[in-house]
N, CA, C and O of each residue as an XYZ file, in Angstrom:
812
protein
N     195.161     95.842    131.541
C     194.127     96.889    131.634
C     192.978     96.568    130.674
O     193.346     96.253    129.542
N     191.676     96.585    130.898
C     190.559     96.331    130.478
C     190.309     97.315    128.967
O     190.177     98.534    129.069
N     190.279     96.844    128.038
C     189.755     97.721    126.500
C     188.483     98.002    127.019
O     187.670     97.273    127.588
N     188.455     99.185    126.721
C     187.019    100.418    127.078
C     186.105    100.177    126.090
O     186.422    100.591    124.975
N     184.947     99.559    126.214
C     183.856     99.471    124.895
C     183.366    100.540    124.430
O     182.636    101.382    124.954
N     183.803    100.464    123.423
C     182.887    101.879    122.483
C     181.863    101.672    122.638
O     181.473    100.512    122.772
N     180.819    103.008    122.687
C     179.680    102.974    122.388
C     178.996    103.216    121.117
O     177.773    103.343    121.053
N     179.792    103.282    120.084
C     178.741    103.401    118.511
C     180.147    102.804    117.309
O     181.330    102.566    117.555
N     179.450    102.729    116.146
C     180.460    102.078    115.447
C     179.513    102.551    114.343
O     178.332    102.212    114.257
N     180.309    103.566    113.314
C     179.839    103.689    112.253
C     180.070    102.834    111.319
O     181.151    103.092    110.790
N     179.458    101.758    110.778
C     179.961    100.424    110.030
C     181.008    100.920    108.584
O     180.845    102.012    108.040
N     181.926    100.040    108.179
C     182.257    100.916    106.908
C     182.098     99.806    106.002
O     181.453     98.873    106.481
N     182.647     99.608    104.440
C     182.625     99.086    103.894
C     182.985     96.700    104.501
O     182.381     95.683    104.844
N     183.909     97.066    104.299
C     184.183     95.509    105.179
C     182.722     95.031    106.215
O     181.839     94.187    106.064
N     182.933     95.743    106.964
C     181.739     95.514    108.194
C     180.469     95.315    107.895
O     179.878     94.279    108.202
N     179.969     96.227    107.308
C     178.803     96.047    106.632
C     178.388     94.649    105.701
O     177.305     94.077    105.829
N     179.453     94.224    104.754
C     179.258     92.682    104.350
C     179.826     91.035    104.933
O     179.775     89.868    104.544
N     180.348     91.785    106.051
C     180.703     90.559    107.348
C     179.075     90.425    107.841
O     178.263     89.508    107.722
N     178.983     91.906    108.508
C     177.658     91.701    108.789
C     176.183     91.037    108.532
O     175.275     90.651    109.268
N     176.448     91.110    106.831
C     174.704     90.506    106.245
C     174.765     89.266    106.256
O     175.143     88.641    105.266
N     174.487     88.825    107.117
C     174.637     87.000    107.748
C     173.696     87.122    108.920
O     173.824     87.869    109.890
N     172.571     86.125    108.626
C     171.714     85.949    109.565
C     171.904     86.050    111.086
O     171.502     86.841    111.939
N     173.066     84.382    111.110
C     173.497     84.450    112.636
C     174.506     84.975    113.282
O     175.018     84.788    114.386
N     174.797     86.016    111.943
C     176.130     86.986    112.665
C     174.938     87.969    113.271
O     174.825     88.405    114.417
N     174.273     88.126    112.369
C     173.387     89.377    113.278
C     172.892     89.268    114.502
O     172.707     90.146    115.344
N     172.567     87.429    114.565
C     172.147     87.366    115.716
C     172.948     87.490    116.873
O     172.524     88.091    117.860
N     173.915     87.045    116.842
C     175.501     86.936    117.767
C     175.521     88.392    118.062
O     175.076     88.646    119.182
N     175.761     89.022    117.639
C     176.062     90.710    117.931
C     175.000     90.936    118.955
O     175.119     91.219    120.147
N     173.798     90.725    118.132
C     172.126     91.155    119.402
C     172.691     90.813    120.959
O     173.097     91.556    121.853
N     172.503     89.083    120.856
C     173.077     88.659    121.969
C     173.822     88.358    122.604
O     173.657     87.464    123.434
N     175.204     89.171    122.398
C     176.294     89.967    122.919
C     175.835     91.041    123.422
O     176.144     91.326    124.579
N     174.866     92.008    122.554
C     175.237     93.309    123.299
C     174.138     93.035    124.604
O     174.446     93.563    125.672
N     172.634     92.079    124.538
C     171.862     92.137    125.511
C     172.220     91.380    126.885
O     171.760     91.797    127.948
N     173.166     90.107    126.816
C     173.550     89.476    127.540
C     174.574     89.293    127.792
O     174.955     88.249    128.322
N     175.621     90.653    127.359
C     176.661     90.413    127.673
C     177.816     89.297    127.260
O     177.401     88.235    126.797
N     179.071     89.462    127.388
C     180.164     88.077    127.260
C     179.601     86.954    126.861
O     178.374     86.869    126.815
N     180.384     85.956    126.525
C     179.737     84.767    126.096
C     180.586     83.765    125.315
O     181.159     84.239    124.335
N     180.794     82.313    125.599
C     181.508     81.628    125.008
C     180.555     81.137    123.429
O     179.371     81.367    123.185
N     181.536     80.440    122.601
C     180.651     79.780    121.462
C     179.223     78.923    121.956
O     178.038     78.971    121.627
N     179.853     78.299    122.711
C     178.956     77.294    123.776
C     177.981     77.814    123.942
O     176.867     77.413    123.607
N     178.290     78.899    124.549
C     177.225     79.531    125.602
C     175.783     79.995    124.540
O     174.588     79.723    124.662
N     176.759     81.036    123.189
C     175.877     81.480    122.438
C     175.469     80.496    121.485
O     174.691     81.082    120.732
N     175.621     78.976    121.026
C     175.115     78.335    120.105
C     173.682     77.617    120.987
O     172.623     77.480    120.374
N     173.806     77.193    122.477
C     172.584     76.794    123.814
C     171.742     78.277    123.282
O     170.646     78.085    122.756
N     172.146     79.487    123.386
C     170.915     80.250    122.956
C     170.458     80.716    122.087
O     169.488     81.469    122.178
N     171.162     80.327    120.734
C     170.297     80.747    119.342
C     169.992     79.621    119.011
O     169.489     79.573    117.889
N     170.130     78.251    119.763
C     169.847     77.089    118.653
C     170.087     76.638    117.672
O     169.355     76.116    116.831
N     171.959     76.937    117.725
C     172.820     76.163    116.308
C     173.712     75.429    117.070
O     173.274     74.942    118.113
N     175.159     75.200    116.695
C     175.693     74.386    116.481
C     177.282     75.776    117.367
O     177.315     76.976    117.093
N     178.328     75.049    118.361
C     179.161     75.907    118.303
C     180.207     75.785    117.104
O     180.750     76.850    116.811
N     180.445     75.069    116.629
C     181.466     74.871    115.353
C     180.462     76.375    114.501
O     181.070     77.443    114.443
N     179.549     76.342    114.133
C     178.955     77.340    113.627
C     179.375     79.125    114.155
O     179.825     80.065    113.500
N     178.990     79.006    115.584
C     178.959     80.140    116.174
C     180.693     80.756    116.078
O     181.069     81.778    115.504
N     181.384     79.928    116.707
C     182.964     80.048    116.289
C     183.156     80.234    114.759
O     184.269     79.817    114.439
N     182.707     80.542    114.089
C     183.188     80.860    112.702
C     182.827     81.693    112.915
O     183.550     82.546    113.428
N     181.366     81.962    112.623
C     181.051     83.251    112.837
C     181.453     84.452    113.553
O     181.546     85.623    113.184
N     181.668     83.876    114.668
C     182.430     85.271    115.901
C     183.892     85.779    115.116
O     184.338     86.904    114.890
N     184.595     83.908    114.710
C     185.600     84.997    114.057
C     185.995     85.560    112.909
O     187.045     86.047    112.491
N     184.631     85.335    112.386
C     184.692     86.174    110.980
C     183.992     87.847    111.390
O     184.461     88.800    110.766
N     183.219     88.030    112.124
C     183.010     89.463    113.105
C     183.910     90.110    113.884
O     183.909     91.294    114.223
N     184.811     89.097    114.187
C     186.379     89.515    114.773
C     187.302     90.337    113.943
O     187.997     91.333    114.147
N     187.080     89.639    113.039
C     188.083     89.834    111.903
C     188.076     91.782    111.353
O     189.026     92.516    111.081
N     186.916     91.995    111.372
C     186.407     93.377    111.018
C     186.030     94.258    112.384
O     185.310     95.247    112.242
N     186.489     93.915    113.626
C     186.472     94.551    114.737
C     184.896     94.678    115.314
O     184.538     95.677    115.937
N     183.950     93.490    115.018
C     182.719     94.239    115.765
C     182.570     93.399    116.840
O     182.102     94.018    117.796
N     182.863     91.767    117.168
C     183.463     91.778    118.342
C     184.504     91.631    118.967
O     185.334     91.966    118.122
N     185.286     91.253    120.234
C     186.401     90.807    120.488
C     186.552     89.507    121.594
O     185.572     88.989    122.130
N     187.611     89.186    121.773
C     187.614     88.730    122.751
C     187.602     89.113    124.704
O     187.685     90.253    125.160
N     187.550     88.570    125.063
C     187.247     89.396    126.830
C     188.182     88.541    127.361
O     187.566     87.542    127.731
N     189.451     88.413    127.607
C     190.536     88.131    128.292
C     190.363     88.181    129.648
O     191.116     87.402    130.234
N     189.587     88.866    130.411
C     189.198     88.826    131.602
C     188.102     87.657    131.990
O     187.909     87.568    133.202
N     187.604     87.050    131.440
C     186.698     86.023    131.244
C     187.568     84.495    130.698
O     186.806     83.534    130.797
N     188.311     84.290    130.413
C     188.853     83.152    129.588
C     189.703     82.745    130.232
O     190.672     83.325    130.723
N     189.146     80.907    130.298
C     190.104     80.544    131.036
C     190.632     79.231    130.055
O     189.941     78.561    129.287
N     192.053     79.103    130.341
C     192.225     77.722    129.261
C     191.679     77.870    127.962
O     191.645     78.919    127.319
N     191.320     76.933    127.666
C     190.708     77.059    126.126
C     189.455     77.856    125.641
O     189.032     78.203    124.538
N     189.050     77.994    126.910
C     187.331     79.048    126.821
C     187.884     80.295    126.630
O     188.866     80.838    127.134
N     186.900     80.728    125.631
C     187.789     81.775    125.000
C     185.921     82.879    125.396
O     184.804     82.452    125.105
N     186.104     83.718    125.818
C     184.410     84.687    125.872
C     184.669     85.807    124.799
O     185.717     86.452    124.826
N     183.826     85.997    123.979
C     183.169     87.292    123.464
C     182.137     88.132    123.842
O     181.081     87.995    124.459
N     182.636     88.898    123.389
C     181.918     90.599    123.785
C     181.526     91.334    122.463
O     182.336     91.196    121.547
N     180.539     92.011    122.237
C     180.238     92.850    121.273
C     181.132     94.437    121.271
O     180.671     95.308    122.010
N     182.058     94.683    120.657
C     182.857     95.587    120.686
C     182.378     97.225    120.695
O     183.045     98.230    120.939
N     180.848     97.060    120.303
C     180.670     98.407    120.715
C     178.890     98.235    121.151
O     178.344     97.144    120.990
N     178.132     99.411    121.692
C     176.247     99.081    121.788
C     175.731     99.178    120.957
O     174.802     98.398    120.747
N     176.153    100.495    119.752
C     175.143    100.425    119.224
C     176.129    100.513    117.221
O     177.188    100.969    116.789
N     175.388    100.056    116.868
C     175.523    100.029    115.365
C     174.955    100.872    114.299
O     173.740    100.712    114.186
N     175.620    101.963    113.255
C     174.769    103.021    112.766
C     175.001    103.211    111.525
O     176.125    102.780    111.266
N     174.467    103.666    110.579
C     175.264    103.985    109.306
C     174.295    104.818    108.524
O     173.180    104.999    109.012
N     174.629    105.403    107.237
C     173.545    106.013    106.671
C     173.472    105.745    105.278
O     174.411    105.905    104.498
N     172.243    105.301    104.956
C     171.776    104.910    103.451
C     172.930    105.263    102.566
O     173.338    104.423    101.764
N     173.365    106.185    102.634
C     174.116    106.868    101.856
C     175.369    106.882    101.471
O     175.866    107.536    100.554
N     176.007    105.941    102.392
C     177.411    105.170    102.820
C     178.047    104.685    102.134
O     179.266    104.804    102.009
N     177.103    103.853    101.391
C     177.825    102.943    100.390
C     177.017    102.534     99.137
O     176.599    101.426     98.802
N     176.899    103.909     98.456
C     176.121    104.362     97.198
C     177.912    103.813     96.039
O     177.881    103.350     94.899
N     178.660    103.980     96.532
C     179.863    103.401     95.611
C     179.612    102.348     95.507
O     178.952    102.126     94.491
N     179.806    101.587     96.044
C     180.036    100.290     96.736
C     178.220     99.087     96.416
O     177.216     99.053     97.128
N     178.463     98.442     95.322
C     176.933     97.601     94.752
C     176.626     96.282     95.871
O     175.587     95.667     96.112
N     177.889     96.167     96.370
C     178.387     94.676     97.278
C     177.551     94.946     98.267
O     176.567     94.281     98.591
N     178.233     96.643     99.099
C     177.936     97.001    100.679
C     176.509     97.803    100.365
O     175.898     98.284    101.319
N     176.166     97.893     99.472
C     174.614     98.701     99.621
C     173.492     97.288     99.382
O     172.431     97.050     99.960
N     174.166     96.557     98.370
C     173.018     95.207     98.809
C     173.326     94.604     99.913
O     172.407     93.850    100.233
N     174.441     94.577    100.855
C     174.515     93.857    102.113
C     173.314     95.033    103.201
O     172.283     94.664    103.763
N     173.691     95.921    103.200
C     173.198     97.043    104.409
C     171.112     96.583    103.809
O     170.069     96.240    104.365
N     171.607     96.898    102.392
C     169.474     96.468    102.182
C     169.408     95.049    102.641
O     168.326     94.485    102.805
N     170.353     94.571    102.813
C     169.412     92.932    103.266
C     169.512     92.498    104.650
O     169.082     91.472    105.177
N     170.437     93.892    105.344
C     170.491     94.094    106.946
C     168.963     95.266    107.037
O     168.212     95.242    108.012
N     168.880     95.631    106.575
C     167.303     96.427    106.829
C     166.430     95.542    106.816
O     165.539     95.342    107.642
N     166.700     94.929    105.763
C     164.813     94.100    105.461
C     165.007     93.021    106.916
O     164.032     92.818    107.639
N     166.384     92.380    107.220
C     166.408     91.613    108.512
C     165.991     92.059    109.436
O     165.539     91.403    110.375
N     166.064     93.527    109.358
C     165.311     94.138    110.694
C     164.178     94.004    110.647
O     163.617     93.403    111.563
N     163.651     94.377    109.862
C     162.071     94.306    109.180
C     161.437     92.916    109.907
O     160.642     92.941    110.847
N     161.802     92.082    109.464
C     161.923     90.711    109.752
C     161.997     90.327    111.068
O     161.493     89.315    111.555
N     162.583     91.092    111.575
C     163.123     90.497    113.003
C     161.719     91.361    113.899
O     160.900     90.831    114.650
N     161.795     92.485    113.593
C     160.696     93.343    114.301
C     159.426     92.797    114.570
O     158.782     92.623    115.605
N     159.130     92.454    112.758
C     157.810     91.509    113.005
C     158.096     90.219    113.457
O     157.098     89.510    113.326
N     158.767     89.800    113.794
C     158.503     88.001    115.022
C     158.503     88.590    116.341
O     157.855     88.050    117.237
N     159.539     90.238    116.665
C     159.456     90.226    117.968
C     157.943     90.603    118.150
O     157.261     89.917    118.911
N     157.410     91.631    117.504
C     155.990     91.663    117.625
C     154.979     90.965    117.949
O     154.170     91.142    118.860
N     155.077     89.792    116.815
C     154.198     88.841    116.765
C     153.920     88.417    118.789
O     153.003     88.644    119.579
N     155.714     87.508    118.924
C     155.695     87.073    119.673
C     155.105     87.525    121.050
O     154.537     86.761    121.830
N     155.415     89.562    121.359
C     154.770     90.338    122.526
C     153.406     89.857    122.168
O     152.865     89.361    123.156
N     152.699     89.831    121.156
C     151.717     89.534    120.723
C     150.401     88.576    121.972
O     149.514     88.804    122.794
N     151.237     87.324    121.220
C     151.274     86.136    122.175
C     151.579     85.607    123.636
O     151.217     84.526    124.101
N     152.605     86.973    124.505
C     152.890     86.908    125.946
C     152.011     87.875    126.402
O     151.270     87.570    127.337
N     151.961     88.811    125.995
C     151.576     90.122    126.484
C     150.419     89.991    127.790
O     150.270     90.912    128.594
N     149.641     88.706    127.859
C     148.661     88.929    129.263
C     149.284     88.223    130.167
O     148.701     87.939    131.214
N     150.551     87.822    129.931
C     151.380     86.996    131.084
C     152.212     88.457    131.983
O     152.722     88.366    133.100
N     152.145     89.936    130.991
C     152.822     90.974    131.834
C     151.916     91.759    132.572
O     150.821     91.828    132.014
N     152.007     92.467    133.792
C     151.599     93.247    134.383
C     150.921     94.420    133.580
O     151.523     94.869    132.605
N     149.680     94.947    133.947
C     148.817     95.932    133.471
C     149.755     97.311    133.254
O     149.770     98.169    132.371
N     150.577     97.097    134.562
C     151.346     98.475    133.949
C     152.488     98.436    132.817
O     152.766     99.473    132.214
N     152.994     97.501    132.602
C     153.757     97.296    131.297
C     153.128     97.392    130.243
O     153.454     98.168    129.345
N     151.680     96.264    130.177
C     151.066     96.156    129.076
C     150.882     97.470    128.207
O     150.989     97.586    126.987
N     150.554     98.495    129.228
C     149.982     99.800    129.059
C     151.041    100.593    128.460
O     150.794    101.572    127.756
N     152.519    100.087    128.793
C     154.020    100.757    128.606
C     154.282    100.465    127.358
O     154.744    101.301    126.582
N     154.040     99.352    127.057
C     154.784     98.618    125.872
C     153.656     99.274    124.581
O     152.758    100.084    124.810
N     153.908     98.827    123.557
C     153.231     99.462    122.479
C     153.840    100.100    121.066
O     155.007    100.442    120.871
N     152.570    100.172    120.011
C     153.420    101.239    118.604
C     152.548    102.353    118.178
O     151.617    102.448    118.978
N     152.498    102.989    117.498
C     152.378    104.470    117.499
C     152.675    104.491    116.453
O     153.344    103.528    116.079
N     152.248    105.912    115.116
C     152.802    106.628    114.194
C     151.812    107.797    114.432
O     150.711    107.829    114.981
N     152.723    108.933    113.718
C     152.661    110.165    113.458
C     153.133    110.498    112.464
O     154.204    110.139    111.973
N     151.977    111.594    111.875
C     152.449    112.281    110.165
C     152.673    113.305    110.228
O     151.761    113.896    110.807
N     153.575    114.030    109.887
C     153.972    115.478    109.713
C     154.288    115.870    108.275
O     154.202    114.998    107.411
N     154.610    116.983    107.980
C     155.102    117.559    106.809
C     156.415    118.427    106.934
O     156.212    119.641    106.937
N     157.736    118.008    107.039
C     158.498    118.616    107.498
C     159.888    118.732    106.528
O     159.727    117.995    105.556
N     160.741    119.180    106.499
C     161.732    119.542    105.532
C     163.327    118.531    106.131
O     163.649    118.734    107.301
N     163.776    118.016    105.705
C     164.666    116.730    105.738
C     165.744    116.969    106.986
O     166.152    116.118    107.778
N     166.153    118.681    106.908
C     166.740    118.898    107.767
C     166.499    118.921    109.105
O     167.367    118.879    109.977
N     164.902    119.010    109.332
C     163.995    119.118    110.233
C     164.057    117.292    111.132
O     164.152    117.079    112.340
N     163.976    116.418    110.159
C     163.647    115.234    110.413
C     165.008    114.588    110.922
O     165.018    113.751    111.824
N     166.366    115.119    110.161
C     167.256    114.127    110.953
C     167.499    115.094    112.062
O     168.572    114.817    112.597
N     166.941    116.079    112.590
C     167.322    116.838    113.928
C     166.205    115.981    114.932
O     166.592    115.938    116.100
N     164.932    115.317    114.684
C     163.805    114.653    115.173
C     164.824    113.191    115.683
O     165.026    112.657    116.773
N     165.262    112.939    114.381
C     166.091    111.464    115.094
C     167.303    111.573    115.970
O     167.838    110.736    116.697
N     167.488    112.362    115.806
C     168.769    112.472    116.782
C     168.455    112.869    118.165
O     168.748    112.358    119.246
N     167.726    113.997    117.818
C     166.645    114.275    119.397
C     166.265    112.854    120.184
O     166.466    112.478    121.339
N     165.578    112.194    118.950
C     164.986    110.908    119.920
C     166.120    109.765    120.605
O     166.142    109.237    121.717
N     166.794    109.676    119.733
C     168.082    108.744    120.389
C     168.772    109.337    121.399
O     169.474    108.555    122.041
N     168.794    110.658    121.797
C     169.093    111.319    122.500
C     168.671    111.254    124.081
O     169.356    111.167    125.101
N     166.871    111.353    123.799
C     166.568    110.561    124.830
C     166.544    108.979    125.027
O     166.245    108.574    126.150
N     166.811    108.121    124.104
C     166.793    106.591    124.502
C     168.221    106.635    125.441
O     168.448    105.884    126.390
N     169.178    107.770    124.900
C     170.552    107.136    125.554
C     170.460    107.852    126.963
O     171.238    107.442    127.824
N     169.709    108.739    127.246
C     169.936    109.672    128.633
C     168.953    108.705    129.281
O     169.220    108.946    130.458
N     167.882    107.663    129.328
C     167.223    106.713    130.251
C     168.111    105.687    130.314
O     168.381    104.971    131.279
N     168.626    105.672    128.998
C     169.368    104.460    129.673
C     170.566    104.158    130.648
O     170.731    103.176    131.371
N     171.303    105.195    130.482
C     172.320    105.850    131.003
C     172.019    106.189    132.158
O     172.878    105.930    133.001
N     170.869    106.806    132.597
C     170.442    107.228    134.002
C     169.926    105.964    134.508
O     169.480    105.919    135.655
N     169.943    104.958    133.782
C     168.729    103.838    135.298
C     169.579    103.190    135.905
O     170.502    102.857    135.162
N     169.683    102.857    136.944
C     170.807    101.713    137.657
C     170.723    100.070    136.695
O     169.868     99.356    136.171
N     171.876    100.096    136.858
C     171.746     98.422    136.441
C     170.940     97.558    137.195
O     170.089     96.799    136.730
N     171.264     97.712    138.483
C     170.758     96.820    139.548
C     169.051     97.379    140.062
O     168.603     96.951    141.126
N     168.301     98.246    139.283
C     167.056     98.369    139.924
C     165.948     97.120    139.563
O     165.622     96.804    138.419
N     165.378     96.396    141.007
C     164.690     95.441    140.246
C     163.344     95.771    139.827
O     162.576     94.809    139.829
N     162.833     96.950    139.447
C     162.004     97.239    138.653
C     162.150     97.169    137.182
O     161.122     97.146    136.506
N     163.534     97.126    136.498
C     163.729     97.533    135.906
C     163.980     96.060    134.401
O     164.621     95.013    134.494
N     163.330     96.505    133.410
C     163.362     94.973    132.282
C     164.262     95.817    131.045
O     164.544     96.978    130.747
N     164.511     94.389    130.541
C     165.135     95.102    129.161
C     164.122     94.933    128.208
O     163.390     93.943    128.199
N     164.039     95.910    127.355
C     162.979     96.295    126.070
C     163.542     96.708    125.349
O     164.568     97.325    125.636
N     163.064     96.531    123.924
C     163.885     97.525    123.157
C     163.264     98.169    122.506
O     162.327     97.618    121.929
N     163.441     99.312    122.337
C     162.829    100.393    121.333
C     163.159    100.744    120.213
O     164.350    101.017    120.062
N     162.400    100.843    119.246
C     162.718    101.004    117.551
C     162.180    102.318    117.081
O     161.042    102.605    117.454
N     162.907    103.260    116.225
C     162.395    103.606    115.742
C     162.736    103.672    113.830
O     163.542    102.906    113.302
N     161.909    104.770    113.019
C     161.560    104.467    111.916
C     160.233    105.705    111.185
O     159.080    106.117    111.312
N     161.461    105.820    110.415
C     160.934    107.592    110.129
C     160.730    106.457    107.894
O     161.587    105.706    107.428
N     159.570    106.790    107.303
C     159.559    106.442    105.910
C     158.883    107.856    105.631
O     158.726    108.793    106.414
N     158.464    107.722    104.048
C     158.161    108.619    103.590
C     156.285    108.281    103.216
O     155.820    107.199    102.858
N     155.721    109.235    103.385
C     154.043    108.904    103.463
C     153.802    108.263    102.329
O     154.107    108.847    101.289
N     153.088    106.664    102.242
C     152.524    106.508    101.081
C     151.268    107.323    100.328
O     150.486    107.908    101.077
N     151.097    107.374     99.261
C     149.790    107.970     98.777
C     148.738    106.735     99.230
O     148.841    105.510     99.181
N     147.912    107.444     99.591
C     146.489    106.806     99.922
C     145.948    106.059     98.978
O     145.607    106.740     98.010
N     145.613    104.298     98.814
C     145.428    103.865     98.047
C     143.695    103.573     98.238
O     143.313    103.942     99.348
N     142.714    103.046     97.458
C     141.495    102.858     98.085
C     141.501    101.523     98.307
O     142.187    101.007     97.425
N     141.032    100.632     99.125
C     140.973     99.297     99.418
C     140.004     98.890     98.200
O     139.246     99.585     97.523
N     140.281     97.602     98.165
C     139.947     96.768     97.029
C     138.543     96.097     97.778
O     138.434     95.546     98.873
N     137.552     96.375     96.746
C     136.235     95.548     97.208
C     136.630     94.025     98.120
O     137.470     93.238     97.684
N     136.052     93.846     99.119
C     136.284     92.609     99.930
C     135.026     92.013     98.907
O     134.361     92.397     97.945
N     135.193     90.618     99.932
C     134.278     89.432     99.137
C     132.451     89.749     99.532
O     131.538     89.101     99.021
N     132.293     90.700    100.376
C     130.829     90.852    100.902
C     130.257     92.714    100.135
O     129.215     93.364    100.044
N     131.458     92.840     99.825
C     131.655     94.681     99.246
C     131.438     94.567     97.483
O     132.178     94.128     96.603
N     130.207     95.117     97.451
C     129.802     95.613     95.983
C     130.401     96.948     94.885
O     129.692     97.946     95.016
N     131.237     97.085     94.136
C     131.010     97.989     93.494
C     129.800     99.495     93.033
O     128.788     99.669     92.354
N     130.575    100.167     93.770
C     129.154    101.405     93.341
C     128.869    101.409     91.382
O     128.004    102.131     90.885
């Protein structure tokens, strides 16, 4: 009988410092976007090495974030799967813990990181997509003044709707692309004044 994939995984201590590894992070991504996958398969699409990728998977094994897919494996080919979609935790998790709060900050700033290349890169395709995507795709901010309790009811709302589109679209519609959506709630910086440029005089 087929193991049922979870859909969320609150990371805990262990997980969280398996996790802060570049190409573990990457392995997980492309598990959950492309599905199953041998070492093989996933070292041809991140551009390493499978002796590499096989460590890695089973050091992510090891702490349950992926598994193997027994329904896929034949002989020595062994496929992985990302054990759950989505990955979550809160700042606040591992305020004990000096190990798992510098692993989780150096899984943020990777995001950080990762956001800006995917950016960059839409950057650089973006007139190869259709006018109506172009128009779809995009970033945005908004400032409010709101009270904390207010704000994690805003995020949850919003994931709320990412999971009811996603959940509602057919797999098989061929209108339909994968994108991903981010979001990202900080706290307002104070307004700084820009620094005289090289053509800008001092009053």
């Amino acid at each position: 009988m087929e193991e049922k994939k979870e859909r969320t995984v609150r990371i805990d201590h262990r997980q969280v410092r398996a996790l802060a590894q570049p190409l573990r992070m990457r392995l997980i991504g492309a598990l959950r976007v492309s599905g199953p996958a041998t070492a093989t398969a996933l070292a041809e699409m991140l551009g390493t090495n499978s002796g590499a990728t096989s460590y890695h998977l089973r050091q992510l094994a090891e702490v349950g974030l992926v598994v193997e897919d027994p329904d896929l494996g034949t002989g020595r080919q062994r496929y992985w799967r990302a054990a759950h979609d989505v990955t979550n935790w809160e700042a606040s998790d591992f305020d004990d813990d000096p190990d798992a709060r510098a692993a989780i900050e150096w899984i943020e700033a990777d995001y950080v990181r990762f956001f800006a290349h995917h950016a960059d890169r839409w950057f650089a395709q973006r007139h190869q997509w259709a006018p109506a995507w172009r128009d779809a795709f995009g970033m945005g901010d908004f400032f409010m003044r709101i009270p904390v309790e207010r704000l994690e009811a805003i995020k949850a709302e919003v994931f709320a709707v990412f999971e009811r589109h996603r959940d509602e679209t057919a797999p098989d519609d061929p209108d339909a692309e994968m994108v991903q959506l981010y979001l990202a709630a900080f706290p307002l910086a104070p307004v700084v004044p820009l620094a005289p440029g090289p053509t800008e005089e001092k009053p």
